[in-house]
C-alpha positions as CSV (number, residue, x, y, z in Angstrom):
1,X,18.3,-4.9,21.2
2,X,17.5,-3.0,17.8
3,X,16.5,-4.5,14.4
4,X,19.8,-4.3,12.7
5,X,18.1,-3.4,9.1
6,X,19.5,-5.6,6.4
7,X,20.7,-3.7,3.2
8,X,18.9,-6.0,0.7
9,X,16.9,-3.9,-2.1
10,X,13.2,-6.5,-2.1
11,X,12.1,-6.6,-5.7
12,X,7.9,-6.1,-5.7
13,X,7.8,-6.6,-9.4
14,X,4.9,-4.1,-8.9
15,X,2.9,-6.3,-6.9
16,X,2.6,-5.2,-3.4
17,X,1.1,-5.7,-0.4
18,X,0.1,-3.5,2.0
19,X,1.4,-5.5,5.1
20,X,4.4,-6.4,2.7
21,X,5.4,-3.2,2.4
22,X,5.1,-2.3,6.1
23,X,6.9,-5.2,7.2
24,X,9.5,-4.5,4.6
25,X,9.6,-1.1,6.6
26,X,10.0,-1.9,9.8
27,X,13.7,-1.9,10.5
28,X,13.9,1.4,8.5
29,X,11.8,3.5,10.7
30,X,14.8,6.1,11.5
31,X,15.7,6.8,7.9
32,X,14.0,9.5,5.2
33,X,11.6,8.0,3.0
34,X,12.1,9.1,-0.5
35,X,9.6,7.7,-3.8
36,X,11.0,7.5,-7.3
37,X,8.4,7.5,-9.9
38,X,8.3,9.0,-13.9
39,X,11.8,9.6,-14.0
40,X,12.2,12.0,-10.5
41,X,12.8,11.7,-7.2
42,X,10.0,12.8,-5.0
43,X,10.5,16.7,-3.3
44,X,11.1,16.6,0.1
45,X,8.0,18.2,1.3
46,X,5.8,15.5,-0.1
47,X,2.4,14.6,1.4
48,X,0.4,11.7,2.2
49,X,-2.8,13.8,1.4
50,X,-5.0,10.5,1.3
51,X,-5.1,6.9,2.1
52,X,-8.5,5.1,0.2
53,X,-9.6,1.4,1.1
54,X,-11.7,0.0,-1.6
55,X,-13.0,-3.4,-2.4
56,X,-13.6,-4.3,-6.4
57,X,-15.9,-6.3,-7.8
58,X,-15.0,-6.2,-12.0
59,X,-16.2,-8.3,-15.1
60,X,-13.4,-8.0,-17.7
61,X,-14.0,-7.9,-21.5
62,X,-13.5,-11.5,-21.6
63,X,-17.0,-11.9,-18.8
64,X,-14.2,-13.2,-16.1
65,X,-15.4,-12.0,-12.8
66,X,-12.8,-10.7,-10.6
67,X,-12.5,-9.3,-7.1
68,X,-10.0,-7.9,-4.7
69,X,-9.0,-5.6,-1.9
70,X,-6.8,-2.3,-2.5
71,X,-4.7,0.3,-0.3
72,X,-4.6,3.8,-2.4
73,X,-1.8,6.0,-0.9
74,X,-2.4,9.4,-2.7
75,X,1.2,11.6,-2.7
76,X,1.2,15.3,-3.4
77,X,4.5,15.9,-4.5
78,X,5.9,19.3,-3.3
79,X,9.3,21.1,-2.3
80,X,10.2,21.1,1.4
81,X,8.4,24.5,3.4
82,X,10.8,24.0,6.3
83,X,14.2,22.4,6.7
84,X,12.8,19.2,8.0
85,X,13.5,17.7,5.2
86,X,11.8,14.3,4.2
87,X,9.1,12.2,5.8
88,X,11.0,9.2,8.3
89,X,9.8,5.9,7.7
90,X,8.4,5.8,11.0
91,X,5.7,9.1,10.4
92,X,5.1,7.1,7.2
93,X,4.2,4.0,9.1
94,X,2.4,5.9,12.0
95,X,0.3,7.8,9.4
96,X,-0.9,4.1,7.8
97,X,-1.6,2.9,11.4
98,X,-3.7,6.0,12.8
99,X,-5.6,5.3,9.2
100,X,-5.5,2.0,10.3
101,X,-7.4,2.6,13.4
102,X,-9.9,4.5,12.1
103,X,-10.9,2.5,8.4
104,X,-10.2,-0.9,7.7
105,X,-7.0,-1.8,6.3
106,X,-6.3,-5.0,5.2
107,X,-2.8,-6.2,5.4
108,X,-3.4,-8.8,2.2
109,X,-4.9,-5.4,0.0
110,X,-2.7,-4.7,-3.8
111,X,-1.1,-1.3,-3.1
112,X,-1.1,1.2,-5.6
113,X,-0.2,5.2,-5.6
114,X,-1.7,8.5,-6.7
115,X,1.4,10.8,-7.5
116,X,1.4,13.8,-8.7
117,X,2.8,17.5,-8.1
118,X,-0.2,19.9,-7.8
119,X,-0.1,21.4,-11.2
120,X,-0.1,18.6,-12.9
121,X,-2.4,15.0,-13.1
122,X,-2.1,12.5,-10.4
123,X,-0.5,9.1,-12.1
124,X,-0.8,5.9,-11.0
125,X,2.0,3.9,-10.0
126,X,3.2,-0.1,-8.3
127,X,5.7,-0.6,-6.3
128,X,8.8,-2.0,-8.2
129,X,11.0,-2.1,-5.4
130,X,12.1,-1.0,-2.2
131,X,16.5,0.3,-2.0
132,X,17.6,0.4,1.4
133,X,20.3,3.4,0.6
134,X,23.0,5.1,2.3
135,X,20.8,7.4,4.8
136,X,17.5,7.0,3.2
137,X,15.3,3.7,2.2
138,X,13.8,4.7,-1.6
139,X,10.4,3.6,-3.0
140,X,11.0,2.8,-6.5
141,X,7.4,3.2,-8.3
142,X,6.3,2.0,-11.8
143,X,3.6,3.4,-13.8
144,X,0.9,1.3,-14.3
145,X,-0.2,-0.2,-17.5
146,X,-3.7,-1.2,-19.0
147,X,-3.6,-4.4,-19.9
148,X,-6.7,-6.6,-21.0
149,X,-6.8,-9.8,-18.3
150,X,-7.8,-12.3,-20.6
151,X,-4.9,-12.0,-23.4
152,X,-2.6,-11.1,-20.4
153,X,-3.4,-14.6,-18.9
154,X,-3.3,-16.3,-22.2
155,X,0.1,-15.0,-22.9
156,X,1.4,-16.4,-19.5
157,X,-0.3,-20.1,-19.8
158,X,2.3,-19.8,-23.5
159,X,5.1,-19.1,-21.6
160,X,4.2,-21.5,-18.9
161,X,7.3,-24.7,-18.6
162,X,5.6,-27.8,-20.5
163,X,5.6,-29.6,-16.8
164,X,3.5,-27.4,-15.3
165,X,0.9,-28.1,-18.2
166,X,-1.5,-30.8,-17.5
167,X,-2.2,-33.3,-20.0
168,X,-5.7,-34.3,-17.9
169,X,-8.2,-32.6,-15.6
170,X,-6.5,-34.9,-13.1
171,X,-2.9,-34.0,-13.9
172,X,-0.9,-31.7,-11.4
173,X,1.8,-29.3,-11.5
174,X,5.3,-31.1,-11.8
């Protein structure tokens, strides 16, 4: 019996998983995949021209070490040559899986994208969200933002409820 696919958008909040994502996928596999990113939907002879599997190892400007997996999908974004029109889901998913066979892919890795149309610079981009649509499932994609890690977590332990804030080293989270 098939997956019937559920027509819930799932919010990322441009903080994706890899195996996320493909899960998130998975009952989709028939349909178009379409990206939106910078204010324009994706042509529909885009190209998955690269897939990079890095590990980081970073010192911020605050001396924090940090460390973490990532899953670069790189997208040349061009008009259709033929009247196949876009990629399915499923080619999207086998394309990650042959990758997969060959490099290692972690499932746990941040996802992030290179977009870009060839005459112009690639930009990067998170996944916001993923719209299950009316004959298509659509990437939404938000451009990424420098941010400096140390203020950035110093603003969110301000905004953090009072119960969550321990008044000892031995306190807990309410």
């Amino acid at each position: 019996m098939p997956i019937e696919a559920s027509p819930s958008p799932v919010d990322f909040q441009g903080d994706a998983l890899l195996g996320t994502l493909l899960d998130a996928l998975e009952p989709y596999a028939a349909l178009p995949l379409l990206f939106d990113y910078a204010g324009r939907t994706i042509q529909p002879g885009y190209h998955l021209t690269e897939v990079k599997a890095g590990a980081f190892v970073t010192l911020d400007c605050g001396g924090n070490p940090d460390r973490w997996q990532e899953t670069i999908l790189q997208i040349e974004d061009l008009p259709a040559s033929d009247d196949d029109g876009c990629m399915l889901v499923g080619k999207f998913r086998s394309i990650l899986d042959r990758v997969a066979a060959r490099i290692a892919l972690a499932a746990d890795a941040r996802l992030t994208f290179e977009v870009g149309r060839p005459d112009e610079p690639m930009r990067i981009f998170d996944l916001a969200a993923l719209a299950p649509q009316q004959g298509h499932v659509l990437l939404r994609l938000m451009a990424r933002s420098a941010i400096c890690k140390p203020r950035h977590r110093a603003a969110r332990q301000v905004t953090r409820p009072a119960c969550c804030a321990p008044a000892s080293p031995q306190a807990g989270c309410c």
